[in-house]
C-alpha positions in Angstrom: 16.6 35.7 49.7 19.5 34.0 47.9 18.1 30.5 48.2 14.5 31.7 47.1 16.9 33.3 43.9 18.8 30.5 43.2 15.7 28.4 43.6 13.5 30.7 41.2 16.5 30.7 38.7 16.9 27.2 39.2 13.2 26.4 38.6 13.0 28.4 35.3 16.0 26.9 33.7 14.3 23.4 34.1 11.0 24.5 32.6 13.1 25.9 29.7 15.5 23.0 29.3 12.1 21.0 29.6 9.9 23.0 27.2 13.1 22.5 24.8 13.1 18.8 25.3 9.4 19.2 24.1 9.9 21.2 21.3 12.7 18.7 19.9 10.8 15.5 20.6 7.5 17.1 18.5 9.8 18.3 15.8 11.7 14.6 15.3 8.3 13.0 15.3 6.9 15.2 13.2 9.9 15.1 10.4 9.8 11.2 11.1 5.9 11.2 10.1 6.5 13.7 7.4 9.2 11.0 6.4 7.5 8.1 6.6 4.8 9.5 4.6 6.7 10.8 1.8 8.3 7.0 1.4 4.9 5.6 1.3 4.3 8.1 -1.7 7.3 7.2 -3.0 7.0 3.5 -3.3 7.1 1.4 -0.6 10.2 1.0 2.0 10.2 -3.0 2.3 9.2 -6.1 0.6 5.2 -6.2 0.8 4.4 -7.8 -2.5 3.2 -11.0 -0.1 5.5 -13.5 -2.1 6.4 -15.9 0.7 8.1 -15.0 3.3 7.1 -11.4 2.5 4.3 -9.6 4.3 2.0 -7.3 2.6 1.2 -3.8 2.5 -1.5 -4.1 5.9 2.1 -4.2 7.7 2.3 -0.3 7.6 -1.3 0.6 5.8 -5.0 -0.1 6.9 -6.9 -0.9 9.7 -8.8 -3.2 7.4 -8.0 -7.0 6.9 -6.1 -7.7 4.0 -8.6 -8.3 1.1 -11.5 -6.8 2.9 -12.9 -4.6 0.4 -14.4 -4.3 -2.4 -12.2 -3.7 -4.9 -8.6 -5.5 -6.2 -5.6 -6.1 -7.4 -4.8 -8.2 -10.8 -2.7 -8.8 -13.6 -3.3 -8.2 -17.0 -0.9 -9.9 -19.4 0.9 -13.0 -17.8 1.4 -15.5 -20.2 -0.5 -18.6 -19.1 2.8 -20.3 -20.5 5.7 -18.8 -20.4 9.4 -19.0 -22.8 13.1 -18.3 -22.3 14.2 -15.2 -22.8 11.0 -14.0 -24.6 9.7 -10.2 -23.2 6.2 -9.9 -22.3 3.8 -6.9 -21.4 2.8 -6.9 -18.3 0.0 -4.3 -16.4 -0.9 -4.8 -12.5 -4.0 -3.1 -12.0 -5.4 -1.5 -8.3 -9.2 -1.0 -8.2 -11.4 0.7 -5.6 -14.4 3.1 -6.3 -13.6 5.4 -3.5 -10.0 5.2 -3.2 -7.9 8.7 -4.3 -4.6 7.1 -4.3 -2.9 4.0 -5.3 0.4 1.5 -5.2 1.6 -1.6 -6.0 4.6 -3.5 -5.4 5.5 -7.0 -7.6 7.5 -9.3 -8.1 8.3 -13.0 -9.7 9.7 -16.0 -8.6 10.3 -19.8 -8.9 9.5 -22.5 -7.0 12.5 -22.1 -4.7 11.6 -17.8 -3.6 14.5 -16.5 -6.3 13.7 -14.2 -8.5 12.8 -14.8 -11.9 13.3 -12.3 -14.8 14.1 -9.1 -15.1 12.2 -5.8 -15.7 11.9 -3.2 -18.2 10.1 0.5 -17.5 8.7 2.5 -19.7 10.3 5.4 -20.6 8.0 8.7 -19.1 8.2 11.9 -17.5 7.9 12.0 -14.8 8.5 8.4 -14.0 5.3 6.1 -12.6 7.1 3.0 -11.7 10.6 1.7 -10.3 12.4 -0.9 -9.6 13.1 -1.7 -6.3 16.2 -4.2 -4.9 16.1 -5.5 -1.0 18.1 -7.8 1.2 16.5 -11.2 -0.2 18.1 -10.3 -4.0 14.8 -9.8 -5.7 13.5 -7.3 -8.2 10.5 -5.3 -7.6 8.2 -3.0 -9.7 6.8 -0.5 -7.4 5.2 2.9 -8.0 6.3 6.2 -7.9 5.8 9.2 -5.7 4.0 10.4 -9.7 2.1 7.4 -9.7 0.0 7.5 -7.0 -3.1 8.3 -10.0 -4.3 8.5 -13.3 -5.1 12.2 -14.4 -9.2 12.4 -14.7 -9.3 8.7 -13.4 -11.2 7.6 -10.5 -11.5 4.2 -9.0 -8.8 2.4 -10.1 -4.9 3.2 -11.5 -2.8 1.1 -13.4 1.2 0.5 -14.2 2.5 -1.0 -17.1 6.2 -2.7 -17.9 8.4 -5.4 -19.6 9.0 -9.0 -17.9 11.8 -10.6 -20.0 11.5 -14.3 -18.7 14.6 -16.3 -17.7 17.0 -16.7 -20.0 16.8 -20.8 -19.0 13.8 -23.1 -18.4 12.9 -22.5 -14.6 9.6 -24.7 -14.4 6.6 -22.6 -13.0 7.0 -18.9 -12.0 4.8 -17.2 -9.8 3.7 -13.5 -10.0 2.9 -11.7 -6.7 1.5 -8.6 -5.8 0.5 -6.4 -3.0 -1.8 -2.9 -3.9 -3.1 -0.2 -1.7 -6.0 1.3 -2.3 -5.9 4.7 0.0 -8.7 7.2 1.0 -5.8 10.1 1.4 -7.0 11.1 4.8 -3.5 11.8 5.9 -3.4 9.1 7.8 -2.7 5.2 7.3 -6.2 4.2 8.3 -8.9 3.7 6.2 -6.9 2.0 3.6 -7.8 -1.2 1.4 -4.9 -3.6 0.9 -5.0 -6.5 -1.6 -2.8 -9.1 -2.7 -2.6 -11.5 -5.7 -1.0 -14.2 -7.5 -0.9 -16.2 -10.5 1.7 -18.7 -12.1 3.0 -19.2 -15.6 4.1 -22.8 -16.7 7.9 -23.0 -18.4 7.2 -24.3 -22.3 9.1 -27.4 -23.2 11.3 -26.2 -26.5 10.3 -28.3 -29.5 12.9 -30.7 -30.7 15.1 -30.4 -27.8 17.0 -33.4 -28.2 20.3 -32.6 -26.5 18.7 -31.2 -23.3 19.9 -27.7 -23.2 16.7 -26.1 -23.3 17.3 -25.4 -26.8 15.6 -26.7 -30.1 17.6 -28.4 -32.3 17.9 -28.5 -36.0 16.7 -32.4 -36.7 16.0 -34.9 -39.2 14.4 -38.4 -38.8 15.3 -40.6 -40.8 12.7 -43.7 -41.0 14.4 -47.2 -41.2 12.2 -49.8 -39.5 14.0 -51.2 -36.8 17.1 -49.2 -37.7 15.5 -45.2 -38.2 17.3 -42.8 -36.6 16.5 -39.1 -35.5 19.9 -36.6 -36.5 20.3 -33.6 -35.7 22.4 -30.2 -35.3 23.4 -29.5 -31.7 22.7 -25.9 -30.8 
């Protein structure tokens, strides 16, 4: 009778300690999901804006192929030419007739992957975009947890901000993005991904006869043979 106790007792602590193991496993997974999502909302976690080496955002969204649907992602506002130190507006737009929720991610660079510029937000309440900083040192404009939509919008959401270009000439920058297009099903399926990019071509300064990347107060004097161009170095 003992042994048949000590078995009994034996066998009900192990169901316990079991059904506690259980309990704690669902309850890590679950505030791990719950956590997972809420980053999502609040802008994503890594670099996805699909500038090289960066993947996009079908690395933790969609079943779908990246690009697969029918809607987009694009710029609006990227100067087809760009100029030192000058700011310029800048809106990356997400469309997708049946999607509920949207976000972006974005970022520039030169022809050697570092980052080009620096941003400036918009001042609102609450906040619709931030800046995000990762392991590679670049800049990123990514949504907010408050700008997953547009009040009484449907089918597309936009962000808007300041690029301030380089302060020196850095030949041709490009602008990447990555924008998710999601159905709000709770899940990560069912999501449309897309990715874009465009380039903006560094202006030569006018007069820039000293090389600095400057233009330069200048005169030419006409001579023949002899003229001579003078000028004030900046």
């Amino acid at each position: 009778m003992k042994t048949n106790s000590r078995l009994i007792v034996f066998t009900k602590l192990t169901v316990l300690s079991l059904f506690a193991l259980a309990m704690i496993a669902l309850a890590l997974s679950t505030t791990a999901s719950l956590e997972r999502v809420a980053a999502s909302a609040d802008g994503p976690t890594v670099p996805v804006s699909s500038a090289p080496p960066e993947v996009n955002c079908t690395s933790c969204h969609s079943n779908f192929p990246v690009n697969s649907g029918e809607g987009s992602v694009s710029f609006i506002g990227i100067p087809p030419v760009w100029r030192p130190g000058v700011q310029y507006p800048i809106t990356v737009r997400v469309d997708q007739a049946d999607a509920v929720y949207f976000g972006f991610q974005m970022t520039v660079i030169d022809s050697t992957g570092v980052q080009a510029g620096t941003y400036t937000l918009p001042v609102q309440s609450p906040a619709r975009t931030q800046i995000q900083n990762f392991a590679m040192n670049r800049l990123y404009v990514a949504h907010t947890d408050s700008g997953l939509f547009l009040p009484m919008t449907f089918g597309y959401n936009q962000w808007s901000f300041t690029w301030t270009a380089p302060a020196t000439n850095r030949g041709k920058l490009t602008f990447y993005a990555s924008g998710n297009a999601a159905n709000s099903d709770g899940s990560t399926n069912g999501d449309y991904i897309y990715t874009a990019n465009k380039s903006s071509l560094s202006a030569a300064p006018i007069m820039d006869l000293d090389g600095d990347q400057k233009t330069d107060l200048s005169v030419f004097r006409p001579n023949g043979a002899s003229s001579e161009w003078w000028w004030n170095r900046s």
